[in-house]
C-alpha positions in Angstrom: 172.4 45.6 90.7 175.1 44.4 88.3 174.9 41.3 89.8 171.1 40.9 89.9 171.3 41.5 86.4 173.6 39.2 85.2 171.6 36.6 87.0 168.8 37.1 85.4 170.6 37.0 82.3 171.7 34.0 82.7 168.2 32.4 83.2 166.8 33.7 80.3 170.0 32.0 78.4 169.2 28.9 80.1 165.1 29.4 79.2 166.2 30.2 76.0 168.4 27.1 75.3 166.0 25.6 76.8 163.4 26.3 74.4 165.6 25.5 71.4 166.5 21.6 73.4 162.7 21.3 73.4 162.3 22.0 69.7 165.0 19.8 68.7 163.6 17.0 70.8 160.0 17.5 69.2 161.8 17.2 65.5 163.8 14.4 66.6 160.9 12.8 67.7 159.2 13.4 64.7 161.6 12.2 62.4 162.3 9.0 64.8 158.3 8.5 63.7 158.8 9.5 60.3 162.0 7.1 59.7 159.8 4.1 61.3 156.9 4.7 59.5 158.9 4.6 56.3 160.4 1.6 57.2 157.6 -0.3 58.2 156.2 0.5 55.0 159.2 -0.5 52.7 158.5 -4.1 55.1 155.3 -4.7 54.2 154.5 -7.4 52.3 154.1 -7.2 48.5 151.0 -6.7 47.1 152.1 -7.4 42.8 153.1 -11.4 43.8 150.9 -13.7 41.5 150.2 -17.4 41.0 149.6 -18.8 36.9 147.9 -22.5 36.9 148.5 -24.3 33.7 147.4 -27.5 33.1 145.0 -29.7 31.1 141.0 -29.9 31.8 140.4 -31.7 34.8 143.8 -31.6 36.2 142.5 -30.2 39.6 143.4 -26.6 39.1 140.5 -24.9 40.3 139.7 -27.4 42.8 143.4 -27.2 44.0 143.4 -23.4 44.0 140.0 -23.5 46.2 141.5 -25.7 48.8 144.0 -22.9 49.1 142.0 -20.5 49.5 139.5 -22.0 51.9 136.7 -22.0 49.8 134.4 -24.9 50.1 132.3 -24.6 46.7 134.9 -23.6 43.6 133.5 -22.9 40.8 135.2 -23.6 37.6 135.5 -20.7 34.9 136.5 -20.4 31.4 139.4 -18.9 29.5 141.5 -16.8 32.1 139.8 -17.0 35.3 141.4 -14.7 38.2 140.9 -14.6 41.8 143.3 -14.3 45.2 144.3 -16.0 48.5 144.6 -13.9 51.4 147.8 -14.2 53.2 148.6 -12.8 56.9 151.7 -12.7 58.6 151.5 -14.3 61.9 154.2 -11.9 63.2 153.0 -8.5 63.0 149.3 -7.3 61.7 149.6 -7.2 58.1 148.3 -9.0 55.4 148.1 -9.1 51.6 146.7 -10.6 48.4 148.2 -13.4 46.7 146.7 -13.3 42.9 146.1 -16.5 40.7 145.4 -16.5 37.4 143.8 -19.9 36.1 144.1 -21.0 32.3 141.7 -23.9 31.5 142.8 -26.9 29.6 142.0 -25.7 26.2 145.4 -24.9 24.6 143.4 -22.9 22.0 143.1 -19.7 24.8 147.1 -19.7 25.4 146.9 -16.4 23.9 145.0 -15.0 26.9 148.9 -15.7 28.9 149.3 -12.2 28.0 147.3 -10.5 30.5 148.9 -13.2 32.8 152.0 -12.7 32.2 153.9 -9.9 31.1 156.7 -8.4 31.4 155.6 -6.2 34.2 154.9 -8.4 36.6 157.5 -11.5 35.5 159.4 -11.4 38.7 156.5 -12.0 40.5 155.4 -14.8 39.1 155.1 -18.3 40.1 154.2 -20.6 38.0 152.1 -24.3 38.6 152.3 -26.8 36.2 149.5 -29.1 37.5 149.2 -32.6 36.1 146.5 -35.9 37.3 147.2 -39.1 38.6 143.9 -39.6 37.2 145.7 -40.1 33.8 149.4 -41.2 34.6 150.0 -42.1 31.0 149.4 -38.3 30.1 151.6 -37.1 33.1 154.9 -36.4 30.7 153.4 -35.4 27.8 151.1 -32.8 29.4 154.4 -31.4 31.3 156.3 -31.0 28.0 153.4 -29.5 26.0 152.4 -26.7 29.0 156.3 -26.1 29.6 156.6 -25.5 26.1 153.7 -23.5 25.4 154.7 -21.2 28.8 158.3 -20.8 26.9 156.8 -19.9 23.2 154.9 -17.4 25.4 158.3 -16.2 27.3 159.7 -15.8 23.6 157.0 -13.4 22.6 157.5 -11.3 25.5 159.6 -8.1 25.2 162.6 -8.7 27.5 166.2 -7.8 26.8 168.9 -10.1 27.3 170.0 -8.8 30.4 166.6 -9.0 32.0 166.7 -12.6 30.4 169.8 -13.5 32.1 169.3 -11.6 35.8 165.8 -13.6 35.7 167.7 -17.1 34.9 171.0 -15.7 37.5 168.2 -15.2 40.1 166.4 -18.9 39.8 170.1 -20.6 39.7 171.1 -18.5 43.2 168.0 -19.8 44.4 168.6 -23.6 43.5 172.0 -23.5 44.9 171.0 -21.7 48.1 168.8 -23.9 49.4 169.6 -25.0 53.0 167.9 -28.2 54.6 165.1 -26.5 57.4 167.1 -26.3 60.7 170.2 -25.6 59.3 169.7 -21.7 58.2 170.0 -19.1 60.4 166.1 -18.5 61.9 164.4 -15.7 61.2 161.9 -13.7 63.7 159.6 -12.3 60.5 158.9 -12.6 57.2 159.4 -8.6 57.1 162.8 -8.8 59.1 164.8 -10.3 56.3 168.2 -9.6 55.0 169.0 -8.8 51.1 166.3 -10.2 49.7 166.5 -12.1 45.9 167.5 -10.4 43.1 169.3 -7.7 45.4 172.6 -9.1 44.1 175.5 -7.1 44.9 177.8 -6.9 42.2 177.7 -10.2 40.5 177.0 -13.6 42.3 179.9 -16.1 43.0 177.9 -19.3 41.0 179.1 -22.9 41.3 178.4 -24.9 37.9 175.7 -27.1 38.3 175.7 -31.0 37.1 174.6 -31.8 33.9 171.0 -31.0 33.0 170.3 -29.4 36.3 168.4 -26.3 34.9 169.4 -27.2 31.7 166.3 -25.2 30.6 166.5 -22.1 32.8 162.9 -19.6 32.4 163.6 -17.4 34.9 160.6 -18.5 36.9 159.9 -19.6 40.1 158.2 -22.9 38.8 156.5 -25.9 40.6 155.0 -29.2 39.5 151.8 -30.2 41.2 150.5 -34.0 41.1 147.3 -33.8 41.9 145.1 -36.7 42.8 147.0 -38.7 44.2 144.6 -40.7 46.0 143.6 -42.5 42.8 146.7 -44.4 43.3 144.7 -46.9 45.1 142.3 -47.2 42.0 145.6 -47.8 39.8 146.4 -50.3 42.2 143.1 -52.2 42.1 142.4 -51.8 38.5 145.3 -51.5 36.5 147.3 -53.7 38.5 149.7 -50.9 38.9 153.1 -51.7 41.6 154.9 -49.6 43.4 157.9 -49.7 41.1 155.7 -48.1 38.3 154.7 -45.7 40.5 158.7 -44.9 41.2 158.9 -44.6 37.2 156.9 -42.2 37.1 158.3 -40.4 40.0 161.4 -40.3 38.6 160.3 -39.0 35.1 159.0 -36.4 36.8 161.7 -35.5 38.9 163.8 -35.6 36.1 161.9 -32.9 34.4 162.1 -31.0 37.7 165.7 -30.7 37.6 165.9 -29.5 33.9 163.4 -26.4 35.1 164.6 -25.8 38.6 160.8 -26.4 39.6 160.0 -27.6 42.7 157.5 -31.1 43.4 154.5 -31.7 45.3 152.0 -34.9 44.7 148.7 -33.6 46.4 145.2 -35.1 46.7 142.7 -32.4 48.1 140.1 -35.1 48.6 142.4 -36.8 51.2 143.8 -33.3 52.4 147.5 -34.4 51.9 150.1 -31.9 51.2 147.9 -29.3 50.6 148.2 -27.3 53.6 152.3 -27.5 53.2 152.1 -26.3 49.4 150.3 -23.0 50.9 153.4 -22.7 53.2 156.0 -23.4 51.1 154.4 -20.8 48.5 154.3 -17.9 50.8 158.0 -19.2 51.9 159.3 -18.8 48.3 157.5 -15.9 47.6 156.9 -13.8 50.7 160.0 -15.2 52.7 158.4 -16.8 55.3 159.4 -19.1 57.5 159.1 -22.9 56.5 160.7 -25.7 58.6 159.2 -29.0 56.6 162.1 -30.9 54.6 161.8 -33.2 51.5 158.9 -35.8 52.1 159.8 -38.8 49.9 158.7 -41.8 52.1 155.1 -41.6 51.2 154.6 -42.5 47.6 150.9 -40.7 47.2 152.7 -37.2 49.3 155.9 -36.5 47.8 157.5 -32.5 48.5 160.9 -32.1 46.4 161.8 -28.2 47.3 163.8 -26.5 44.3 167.5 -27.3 45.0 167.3 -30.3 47.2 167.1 -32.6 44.3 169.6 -34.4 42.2 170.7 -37.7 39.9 171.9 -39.7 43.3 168.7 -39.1 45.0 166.6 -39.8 42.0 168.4 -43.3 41.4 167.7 -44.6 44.8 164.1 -45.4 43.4 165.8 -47.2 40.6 166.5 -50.0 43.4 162.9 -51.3 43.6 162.6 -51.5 39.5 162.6 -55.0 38.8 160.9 -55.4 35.5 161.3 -51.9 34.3 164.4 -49.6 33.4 164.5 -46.3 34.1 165.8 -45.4 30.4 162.8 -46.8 28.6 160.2 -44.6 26.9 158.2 -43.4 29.5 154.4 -44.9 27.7 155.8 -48.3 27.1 155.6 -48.5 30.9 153.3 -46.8 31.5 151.0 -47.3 28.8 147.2 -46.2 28.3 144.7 -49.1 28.8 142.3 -50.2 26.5 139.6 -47.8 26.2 138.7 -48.0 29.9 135.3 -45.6 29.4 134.7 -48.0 26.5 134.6 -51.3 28.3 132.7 -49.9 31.5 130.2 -48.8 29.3 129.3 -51.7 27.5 129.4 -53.7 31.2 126.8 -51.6 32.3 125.0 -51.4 29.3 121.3 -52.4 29.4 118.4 -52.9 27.3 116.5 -49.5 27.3 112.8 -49.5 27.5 110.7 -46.5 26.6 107.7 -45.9 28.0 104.7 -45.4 25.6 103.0 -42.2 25.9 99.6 -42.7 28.1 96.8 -41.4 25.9 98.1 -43.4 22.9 97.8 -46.8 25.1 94.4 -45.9 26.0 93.5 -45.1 22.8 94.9 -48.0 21.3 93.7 -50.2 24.0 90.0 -48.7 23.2 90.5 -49.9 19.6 91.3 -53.1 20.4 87.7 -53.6 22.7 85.9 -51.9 19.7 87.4 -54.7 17.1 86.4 -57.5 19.8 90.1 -58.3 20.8 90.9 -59.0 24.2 93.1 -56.2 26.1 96.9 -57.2 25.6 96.3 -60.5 23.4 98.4 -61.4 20.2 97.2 -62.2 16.7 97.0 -59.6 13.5 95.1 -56.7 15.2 97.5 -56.6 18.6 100.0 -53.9 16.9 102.8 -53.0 19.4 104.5 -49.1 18.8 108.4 -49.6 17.6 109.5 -48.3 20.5 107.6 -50.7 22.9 109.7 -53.9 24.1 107.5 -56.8 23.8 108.2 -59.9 26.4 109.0 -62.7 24.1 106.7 -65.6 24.3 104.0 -63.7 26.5 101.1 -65.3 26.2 97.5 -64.7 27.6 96.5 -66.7 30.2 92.7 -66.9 31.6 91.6 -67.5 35.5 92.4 -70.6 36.4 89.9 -73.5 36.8 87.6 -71.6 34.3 87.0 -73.1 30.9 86.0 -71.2 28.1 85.0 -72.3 24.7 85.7 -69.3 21.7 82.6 -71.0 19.8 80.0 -69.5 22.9 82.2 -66.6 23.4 80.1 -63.0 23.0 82.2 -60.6 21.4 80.0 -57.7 21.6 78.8 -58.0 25.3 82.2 -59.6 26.4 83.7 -55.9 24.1 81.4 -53.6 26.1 81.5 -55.1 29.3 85.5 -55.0 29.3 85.4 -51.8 27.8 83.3 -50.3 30.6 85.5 -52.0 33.5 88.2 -50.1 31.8 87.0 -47.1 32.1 84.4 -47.1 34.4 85.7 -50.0 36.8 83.1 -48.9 39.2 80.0 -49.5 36.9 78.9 -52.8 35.3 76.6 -52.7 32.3 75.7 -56.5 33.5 
């Protein structure tokens, strides 16, 4: 009996541990779910990331913002248009919005920047500076006047100094770790990244950069679009433009690049070049993803400089094909704006214009005319013409041929009412 009983004791022990090895399995399990669900939340891509287009009127924002998109009819807007690109990640089912805020051209609305661009949400900004090929004489000025209009705005803002200066730290680490595609370590997912930007721990070993690199720092992820760059072939044509003005004007720009950190892209969205790779290289810079393309500088109408690839010895190698220019002279004695170019094709295609007289004062007028005895369309005193009527010069009447008529046995009452009548009534004859 003593043994049956310690037996059984045993069993229930084991039932009993039993039961308690269940229930810690069932809360492992649950907190195994609980940790990955957590995680896979904290990996999911951001949802505050935001594009701001600046740029004069009819520098291809909208249409360039549409192309990214997908959308086939844009619509341009007024003041502080917003919308959003959707963006997927290839690597796991998740997606998010990428918002844009569009300022139109008129400088006059820069005030509206503040719903743009706050404080809030500065981190997650990247800003486009978009410019024309359309106008390449404006290209410089435009980039000074936006990039200075974006810093007054900056100013007004109400950061502290050491927001100011983890902004500007961030943007240099950036510059100085870019890697040529290839040569980083690959990464299986956007969401399976490391220490991300800005998670700086403890403060960041920096190298100095070379003179005017960043020399004007905003804290921004920044980018300089060309757009239009199929007009190139019109500048070409027309202006008589070469390729070593189109390497001025490449390097002006590049040069402003480097003062800003901002990345370069020459697009045309009527030719589809680039466009495609400025939509990858924006969700690689701002969502982390993967993006293999290196700098294109080969094609002079598709030019990609990433932020941190660039630098003086790079941008002098164009300074080999300047033969009648320097690189030091003002940039609009180069390339200077032509003589009134809407001006002269307007007066080349400028034409006499005719208006049409109004019908019921012809026919009334014409009826005068057969009630005074003068013959439809003639000359002399009573043939008035309206102002606004061109007259053929040197028109003159001419009768059927082979017919002789004398003026002396001419009718003017029957000749009146029988032309009148054929007028009006060509299928009646009073004769």
């Amino acid at each position: 009996m003593a043994g049956h009983k310690s037996s059984q004791g045993r069993r229930e022990m084991s039932r009993k541990e039993s039961e308690v090895d269940t229930g810690q399995d069932v809360e492992n399990l649950w907190s195994t779910l609980l940790a990955e669900v957590q995680t896979s939340r904290s990996a999911q891509l951001p949802t505050t990331k935001s594009l701001l287009l600046l740029g004069d009127k009819e520098s291809g924002k909208t249409t360039l913002i549409a192309k990214l998109q997908g959308n086939e009819d844009p619509k341009k807007g007024s003041g502080l248009e917003y919308g959003y690109i959707d963006v997927r990640d290839e690597y796991r089912e998740d997606h998010t919005r990428l918002s844009h805020w569009i300022l139109d051209g008129d400088t006059s609305h820069t005030n509206l920047l503040t719903f743009a661009l706050t404080e809030e949400n500065y981190a997650d900004t990247t800003v486009l500076l978009c410019v024309s090929m359309t106008t390449p004489w404006n290209i410089m000025d435009q980039l000074q006047n936006w990039a200075s209009l974006l810093q007054d705005h900056i100013d007004k803002l109400p950061l502290s100094g050491e927001e100011v200066k983890k902004y500007q730290t961030e943007t240099w680490q950036r510059w100085q770790e870019y890697t040529e595609p290839g040569d980083e370590q690959e990464v299986a997912s956007p969401t399976k990244r490391g220490r991300g930007l800005g998670e700086v721990e403890g403060e960041p070993d920096l190298e100095p950069l070379p003179e005017g690199t960043l020399a004007r720092n905003l804290g921004l992820e920044l980018l300089v679009v060309v757009t239009k760059t199929d007009y190139m072939m019109e500048l070409e044509k027309d202006f008589d433009y070469k390729d070593e003005h189109f390497d001025f004007i490449q390097q002006a720009i590049r040069k402003f690049c480097l003062q800003y950190g901002a990345s370069l892209f020459y697009t045309s969205v009527k030719e589809d070049k680039n466009c495609d790779l400025l939509y990858k290289y924006l969700v690689h810079r701002i969502f982390n993803f993967p993006f293999k393309t290196p700098a294109l500088v080969v094609e002079k109408d598709a030019v990609f400089i990433p932020a941190g690839w660039d630098n003086d010895k790079k941008i002098a190698i164009l300074y080999e094909n300047m033969h009648s220019v320097r690189p030091d002279q003002y940039y609009t004695d180069v390339i200077a704006r032509p003589m009134s170019v809407v001006g002269r094709k307007q007066q080349s295609s400028k034409e006499l214009e005719v208006v049409a007289e109004e019908e019921q004062n012809f026919l009334g007028r014409q009826q005068h005319l057969l009630q005074q005895g003068v013959p439809p369309g003639g000359g002399g005193s009573g043939g008035v013409i309206p102002a606004g009527v061109q007259k053929t010069p040197d028109r003159k009447v001419v009768g059927s041929p082979g017919v002789q008529g004398s003026p002396k046995k001419w009718r003017p009452a029957v000749s009146s009412i029988y032309v009148r009548s054929s007028f009006f009534f060509p299928k009646h004859s009073l004769l």
